[in-house]
N, CA, C and O atoms as CSV, one atom per row, in Angstrom:
chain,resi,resn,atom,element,x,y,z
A,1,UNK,N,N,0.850,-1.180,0.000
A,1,UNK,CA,C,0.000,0.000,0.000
A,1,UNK,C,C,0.888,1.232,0.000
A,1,UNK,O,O,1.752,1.367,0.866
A,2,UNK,N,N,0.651,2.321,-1.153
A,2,UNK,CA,C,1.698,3.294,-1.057
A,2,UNK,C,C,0.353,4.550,-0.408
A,2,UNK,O,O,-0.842,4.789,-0.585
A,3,UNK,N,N,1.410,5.014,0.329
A,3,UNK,CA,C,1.004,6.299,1.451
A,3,UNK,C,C,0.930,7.943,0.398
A,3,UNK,O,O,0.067,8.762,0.082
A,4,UNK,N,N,2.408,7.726,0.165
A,4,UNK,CA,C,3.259,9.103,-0.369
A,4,UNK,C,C,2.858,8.885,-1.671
A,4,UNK,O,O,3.372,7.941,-2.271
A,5,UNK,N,N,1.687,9.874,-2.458
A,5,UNK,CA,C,1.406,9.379,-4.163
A,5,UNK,C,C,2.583,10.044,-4.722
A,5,UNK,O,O,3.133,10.605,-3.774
A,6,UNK,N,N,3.178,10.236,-5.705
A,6,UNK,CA,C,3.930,11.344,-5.940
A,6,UNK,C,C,3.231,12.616,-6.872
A,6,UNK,O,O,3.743,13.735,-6.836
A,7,UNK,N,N,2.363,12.415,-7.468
A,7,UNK,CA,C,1.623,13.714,-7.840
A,7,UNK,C,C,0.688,14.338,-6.781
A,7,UNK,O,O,-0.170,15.124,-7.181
A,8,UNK,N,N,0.739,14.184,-6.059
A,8,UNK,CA,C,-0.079,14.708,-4.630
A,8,UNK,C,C,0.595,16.152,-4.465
A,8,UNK,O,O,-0.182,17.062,-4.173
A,9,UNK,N,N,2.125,16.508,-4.637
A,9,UNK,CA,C,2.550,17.927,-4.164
A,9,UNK,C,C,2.456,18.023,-5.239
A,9,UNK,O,O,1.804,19.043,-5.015
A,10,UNK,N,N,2.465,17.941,-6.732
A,10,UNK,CA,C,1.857,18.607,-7.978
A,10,UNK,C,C,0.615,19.481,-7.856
A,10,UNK,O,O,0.488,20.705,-7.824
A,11,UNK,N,N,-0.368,18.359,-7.791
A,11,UNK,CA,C,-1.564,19.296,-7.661
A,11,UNK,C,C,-1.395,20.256,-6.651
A,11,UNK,O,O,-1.732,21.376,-7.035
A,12,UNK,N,N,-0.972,20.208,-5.439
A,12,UNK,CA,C,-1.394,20.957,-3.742
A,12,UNK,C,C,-0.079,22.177,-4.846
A,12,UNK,O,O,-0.556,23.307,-4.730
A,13,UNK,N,N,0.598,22.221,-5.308
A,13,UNK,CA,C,1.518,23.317,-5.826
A,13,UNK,C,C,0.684,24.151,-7.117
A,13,UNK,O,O,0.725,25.271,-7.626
A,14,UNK,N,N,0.186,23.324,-7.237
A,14,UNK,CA,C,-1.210,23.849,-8.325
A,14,UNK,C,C,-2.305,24.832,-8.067
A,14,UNK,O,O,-2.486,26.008,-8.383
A,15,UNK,N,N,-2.894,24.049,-7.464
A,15,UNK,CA,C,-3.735,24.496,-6.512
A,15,UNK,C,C,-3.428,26.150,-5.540
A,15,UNK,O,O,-4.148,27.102,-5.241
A,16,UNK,N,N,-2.015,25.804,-5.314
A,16,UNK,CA,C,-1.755,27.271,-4.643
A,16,UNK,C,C,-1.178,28.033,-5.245
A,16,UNK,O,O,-0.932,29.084,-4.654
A,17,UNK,N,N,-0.705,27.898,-6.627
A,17,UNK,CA,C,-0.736,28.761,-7.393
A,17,UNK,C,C,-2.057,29.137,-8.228
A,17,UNK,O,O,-1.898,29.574,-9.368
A,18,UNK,N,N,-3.037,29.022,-7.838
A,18,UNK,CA,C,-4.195,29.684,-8.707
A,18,UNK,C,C,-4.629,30.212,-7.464
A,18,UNK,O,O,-5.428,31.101,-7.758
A,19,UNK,N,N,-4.554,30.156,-6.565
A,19,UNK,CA,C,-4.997,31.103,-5.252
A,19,UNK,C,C,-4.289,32.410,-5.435
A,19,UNK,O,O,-4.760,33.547,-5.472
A,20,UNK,N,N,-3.021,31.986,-5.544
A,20,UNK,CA,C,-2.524,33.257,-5.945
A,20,UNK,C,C,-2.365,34.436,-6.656
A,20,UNK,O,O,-1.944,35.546,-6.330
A,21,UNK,N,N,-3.073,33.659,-8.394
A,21,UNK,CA,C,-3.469,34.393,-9.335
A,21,UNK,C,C,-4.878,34.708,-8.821
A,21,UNK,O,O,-4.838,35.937,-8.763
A,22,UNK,N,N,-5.934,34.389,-8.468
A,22,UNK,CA,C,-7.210,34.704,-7.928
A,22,UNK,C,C,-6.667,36.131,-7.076
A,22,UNK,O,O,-6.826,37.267,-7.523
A,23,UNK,N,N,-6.240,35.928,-6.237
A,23,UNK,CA,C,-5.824,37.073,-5.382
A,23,UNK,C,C,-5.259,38.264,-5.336
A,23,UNK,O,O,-5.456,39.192,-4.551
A,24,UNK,N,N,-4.127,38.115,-6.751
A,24,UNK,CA,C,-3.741,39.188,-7.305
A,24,UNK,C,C,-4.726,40.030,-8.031
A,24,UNK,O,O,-4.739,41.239,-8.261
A,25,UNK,N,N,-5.701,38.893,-8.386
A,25,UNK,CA,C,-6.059,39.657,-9.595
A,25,UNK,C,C,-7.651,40.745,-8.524
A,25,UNK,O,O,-8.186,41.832,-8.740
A,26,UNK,N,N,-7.783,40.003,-7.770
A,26,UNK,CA,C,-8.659,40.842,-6.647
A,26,UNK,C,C,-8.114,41.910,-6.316
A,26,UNK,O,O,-8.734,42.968,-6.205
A,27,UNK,N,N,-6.516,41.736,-6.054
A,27,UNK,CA,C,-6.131,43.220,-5.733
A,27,UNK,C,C,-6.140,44.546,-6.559
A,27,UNK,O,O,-5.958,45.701,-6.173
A,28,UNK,N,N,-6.446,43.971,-8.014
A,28,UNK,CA,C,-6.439,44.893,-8.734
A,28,UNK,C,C,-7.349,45.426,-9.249
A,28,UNK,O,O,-7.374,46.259,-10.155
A,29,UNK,N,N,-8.576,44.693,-8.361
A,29,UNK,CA,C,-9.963,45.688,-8.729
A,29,UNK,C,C,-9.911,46.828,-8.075
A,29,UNK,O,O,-9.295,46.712,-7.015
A,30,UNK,N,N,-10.346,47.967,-8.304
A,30,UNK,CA,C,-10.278,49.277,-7.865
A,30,UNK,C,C,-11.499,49.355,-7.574
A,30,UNK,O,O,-12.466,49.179,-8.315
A,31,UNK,N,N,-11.452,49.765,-5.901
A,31,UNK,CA,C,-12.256,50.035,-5.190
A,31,UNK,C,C,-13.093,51.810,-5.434
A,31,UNK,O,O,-12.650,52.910,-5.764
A,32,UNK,N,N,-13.927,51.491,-5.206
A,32,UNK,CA,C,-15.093,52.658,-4.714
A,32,UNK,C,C,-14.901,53.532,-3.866
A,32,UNK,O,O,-14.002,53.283,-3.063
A,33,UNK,N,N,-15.503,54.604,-3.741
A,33,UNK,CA,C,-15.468,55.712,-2.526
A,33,UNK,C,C,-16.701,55.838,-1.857
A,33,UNK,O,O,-17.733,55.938,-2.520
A,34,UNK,N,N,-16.724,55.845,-0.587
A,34,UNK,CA,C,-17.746,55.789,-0.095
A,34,UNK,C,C,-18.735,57.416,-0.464
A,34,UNK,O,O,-18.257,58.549,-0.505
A,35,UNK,N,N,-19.939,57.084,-0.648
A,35,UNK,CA,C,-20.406,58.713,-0.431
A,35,UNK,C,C,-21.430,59.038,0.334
A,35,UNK,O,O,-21.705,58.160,1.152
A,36,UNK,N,N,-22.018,59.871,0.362
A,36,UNK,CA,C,-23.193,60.700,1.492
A,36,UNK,C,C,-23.962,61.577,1.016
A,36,UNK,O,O,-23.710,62.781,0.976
A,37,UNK,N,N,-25.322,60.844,0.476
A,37,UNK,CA,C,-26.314,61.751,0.120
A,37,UNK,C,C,-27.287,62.176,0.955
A,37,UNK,O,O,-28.193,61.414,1.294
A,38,UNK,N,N,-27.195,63.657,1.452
A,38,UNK,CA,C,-27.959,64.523,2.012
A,38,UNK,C,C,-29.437,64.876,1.822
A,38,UNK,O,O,-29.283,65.966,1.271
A,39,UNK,N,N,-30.653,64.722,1.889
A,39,UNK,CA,C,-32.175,65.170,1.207
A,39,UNK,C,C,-31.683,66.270,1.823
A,39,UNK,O,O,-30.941,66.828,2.631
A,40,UNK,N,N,-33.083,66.261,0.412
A,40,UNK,CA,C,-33.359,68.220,1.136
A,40,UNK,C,C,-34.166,68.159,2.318
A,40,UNK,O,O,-34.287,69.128,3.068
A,41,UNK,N,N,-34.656,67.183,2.487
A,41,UNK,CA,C,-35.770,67.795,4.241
A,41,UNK,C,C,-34.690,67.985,5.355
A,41,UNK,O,O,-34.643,68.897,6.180
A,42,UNK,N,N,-33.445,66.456,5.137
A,42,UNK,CA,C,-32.341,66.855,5.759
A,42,UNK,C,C,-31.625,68.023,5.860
A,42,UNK,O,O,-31.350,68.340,7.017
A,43,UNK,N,N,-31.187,68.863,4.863
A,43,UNK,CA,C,-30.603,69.874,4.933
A,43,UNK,C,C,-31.424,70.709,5.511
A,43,UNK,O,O,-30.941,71.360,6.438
A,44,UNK,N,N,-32.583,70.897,5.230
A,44,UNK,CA,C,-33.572,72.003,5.775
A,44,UNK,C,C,-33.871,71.711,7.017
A,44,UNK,O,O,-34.771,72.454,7.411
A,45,UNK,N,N,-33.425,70.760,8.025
A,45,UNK,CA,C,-33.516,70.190,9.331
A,45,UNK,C,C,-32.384,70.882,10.121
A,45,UNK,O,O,-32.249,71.286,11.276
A,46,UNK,N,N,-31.579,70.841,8.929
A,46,UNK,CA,C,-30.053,71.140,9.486
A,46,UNK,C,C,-29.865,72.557,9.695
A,46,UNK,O,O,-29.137,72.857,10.642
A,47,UNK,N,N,-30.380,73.515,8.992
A,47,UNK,CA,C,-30.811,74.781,8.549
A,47,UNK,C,C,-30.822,75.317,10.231
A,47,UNK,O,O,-29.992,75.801,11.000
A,48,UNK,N,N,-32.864,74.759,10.319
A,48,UNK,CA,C,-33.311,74.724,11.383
A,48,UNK,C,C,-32.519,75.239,12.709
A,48,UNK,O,O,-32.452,76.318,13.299
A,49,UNK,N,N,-31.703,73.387,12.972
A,49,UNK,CA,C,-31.013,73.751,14.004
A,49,UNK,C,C,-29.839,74.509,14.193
A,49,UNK,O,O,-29.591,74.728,15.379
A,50,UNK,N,N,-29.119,74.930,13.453
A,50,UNK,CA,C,-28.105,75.742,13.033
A,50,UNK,C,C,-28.172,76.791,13.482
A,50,UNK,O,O,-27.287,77.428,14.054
A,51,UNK,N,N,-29.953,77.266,13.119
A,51,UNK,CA,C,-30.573,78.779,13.110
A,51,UNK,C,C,-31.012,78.919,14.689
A,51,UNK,O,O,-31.121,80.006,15.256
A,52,UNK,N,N,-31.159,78.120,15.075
A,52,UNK,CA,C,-31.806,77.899,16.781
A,52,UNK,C,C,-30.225,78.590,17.599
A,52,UNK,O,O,-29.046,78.708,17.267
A,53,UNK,N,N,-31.015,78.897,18.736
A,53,UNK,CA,C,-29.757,79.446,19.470
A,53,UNK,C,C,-29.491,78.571,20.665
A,53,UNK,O,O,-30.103,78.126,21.636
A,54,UNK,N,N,-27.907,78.524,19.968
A,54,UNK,CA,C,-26.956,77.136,20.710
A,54,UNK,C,C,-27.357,77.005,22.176
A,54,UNK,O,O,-27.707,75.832,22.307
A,55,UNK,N,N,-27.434,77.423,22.942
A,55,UNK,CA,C,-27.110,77.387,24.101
A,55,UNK,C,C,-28.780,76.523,24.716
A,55,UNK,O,O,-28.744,75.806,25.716
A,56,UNK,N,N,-30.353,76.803,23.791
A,56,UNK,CA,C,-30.882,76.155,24.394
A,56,UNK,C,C,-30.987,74.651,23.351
A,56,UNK,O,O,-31.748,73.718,23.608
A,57,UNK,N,N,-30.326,74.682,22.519
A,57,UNK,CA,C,-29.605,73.225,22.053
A,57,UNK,C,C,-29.145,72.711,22.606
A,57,UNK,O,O,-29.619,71.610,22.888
A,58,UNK,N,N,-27.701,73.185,23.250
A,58,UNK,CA,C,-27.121,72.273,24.113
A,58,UNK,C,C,-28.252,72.123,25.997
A,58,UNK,O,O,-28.054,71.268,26.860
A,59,UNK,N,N,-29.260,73.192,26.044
A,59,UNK,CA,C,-29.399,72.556,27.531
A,59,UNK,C,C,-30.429,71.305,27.007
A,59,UNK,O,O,-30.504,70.273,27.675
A,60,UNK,N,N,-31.174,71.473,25.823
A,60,UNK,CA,C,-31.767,70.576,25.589
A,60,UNK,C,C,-31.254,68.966,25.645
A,60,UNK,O,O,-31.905,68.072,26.186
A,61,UNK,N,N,-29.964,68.785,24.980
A,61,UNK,CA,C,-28.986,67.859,24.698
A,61,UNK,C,C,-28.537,67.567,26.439
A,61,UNK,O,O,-28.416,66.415,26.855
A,62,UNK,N,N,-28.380,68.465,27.100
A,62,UNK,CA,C,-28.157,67.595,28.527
A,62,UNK,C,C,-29.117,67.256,29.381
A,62,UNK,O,O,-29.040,66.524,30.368
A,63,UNK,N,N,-30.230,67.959,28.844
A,63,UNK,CA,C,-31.732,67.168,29.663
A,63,UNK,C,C,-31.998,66.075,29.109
A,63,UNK,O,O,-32.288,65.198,29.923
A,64,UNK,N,N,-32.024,65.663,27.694
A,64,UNK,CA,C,-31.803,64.714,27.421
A,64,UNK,C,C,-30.681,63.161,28.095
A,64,UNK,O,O,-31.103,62.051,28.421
A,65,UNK,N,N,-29.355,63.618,28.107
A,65,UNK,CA,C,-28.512,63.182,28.266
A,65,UNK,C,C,-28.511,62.448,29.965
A,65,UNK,O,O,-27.994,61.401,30.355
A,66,UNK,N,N,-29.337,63.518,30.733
A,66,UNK,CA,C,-29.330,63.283,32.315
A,66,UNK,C,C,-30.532,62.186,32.283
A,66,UNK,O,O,-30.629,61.245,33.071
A,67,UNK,N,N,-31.293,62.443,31.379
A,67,UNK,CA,C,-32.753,61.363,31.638
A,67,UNK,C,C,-32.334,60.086,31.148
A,67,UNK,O,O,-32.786,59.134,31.785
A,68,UNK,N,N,-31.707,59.861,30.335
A,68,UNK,CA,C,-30.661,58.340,29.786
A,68,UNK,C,C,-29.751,58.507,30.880
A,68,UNK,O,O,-30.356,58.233,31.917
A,69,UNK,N,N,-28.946,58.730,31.035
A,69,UNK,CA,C,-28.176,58.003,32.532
A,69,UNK,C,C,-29.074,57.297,33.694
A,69,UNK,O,O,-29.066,56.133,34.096
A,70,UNK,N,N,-29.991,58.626,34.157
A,70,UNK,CA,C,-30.688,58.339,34.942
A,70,UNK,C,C,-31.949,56.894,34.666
A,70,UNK,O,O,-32.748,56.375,35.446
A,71,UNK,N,N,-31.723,56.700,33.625
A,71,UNK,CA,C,-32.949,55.691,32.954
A,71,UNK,C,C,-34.736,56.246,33.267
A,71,UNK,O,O,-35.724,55.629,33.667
A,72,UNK,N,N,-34.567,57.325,32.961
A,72,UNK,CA,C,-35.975,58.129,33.151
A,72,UNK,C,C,-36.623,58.645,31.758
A,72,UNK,O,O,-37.783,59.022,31.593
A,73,UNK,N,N,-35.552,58.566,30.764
A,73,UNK,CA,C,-35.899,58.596,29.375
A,73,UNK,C,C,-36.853,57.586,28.871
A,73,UNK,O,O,-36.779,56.357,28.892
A,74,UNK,N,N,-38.029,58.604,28.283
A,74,UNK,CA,C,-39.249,57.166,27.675
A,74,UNK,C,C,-40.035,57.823,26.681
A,74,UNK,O,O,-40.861,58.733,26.758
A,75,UNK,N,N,-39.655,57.253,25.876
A,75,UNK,CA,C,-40.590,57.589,24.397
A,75,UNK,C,C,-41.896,56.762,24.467
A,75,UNK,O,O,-41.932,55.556,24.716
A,76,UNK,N,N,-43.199,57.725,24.164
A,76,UNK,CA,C,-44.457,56.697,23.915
A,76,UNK,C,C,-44.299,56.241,22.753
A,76,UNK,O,O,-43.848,56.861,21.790
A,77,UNK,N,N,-44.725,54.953,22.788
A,77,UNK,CA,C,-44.602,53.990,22.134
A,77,UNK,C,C,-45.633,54.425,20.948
A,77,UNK,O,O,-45.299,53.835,19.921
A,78,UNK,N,N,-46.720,55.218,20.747
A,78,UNK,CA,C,-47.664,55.745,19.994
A,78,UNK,C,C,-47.653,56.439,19.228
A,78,UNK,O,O,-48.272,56.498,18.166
A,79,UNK,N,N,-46.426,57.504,20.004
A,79,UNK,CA,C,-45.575,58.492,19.044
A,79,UNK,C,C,-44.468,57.912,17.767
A,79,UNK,O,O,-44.234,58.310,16.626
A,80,UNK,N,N,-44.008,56.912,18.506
A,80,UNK,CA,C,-42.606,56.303,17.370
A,80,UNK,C,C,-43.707,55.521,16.348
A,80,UNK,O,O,-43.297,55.472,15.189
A,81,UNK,N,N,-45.040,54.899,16.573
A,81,UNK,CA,C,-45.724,54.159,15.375
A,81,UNK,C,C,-46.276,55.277,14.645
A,81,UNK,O,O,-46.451,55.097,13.440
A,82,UNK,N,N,-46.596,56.439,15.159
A,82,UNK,CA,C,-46.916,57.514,14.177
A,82,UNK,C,C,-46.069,57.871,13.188
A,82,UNK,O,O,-46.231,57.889,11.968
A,83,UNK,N,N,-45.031,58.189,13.951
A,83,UNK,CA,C,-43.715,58.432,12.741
A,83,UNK,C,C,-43.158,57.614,11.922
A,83,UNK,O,O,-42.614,57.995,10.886
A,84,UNK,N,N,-43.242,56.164,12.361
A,84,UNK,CA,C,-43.116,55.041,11.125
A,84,UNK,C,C,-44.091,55.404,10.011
A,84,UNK,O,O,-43.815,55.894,8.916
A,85,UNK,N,N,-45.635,54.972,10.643
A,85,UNK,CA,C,-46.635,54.910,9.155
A,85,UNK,C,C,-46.514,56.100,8.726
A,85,UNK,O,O,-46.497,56.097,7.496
A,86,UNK,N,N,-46.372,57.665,9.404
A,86,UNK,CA,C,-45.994,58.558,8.223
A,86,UNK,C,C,-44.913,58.610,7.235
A,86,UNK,O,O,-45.151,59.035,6.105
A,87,UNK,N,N,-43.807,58.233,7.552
A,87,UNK,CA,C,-42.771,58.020,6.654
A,87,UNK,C,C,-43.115,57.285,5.670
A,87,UNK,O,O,-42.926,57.583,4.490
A,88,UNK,N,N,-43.866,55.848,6.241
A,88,UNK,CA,C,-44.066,54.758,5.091
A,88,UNK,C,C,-44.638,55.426,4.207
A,88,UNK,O,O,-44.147,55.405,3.078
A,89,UNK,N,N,-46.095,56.379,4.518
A,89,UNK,CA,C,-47.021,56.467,3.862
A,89,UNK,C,C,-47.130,57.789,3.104
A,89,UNK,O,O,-48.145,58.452,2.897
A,90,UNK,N,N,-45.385,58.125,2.593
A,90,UNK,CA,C,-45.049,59.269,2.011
A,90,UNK,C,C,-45.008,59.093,0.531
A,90,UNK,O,O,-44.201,58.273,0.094
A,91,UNK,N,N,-45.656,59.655,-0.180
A,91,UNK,CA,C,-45.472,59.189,-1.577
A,91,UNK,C,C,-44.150,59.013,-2.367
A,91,UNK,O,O,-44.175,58.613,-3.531
């Protein structure tokens, strides 16, 4: 009974040379750039707060911030299904 075939490191040398061509040749696809498209309701959101004066932004942002630590933060649950089906139900 032979153990050792001798074309056995043929193929396995084969074999890892087409991994290698596979791989090169992956490297030479040229990748994409990521990008970031803005809506306009977005921008006009952004506007908004921009135009608001900072200071009751930020106390807003730490009343916020104190009610999540504190775990006293709670959205009705009635309000967030409103704002789903309106979104959905935007033409």
């Amino acid at each position: 009974m032979r153990i050792n075939e001798p074309n056995r490191a043929g193929m396995i040398n084969a074999y890892n040379k087409t991994n290698k061509l596979q791989a090169s040749k992956e490297a030479k696809i040229k990748l994409g750039k990521d990008e970031v498209q803005i809506s306009s309701e977005a921008l006009e959101l952004l506007k908004q707060v921009e135009d608001a004066d900072p200071r009751v932004r930020k106390e807003k942002v730490n009343e916020l911030r104190q009610q999540i630590e504190n775990g006293t933060y709670h959205v009705p649950s009635d309000k967030i299904a409103e704002k789903f089906l309106s979104f959905w139900k935007k033409p």
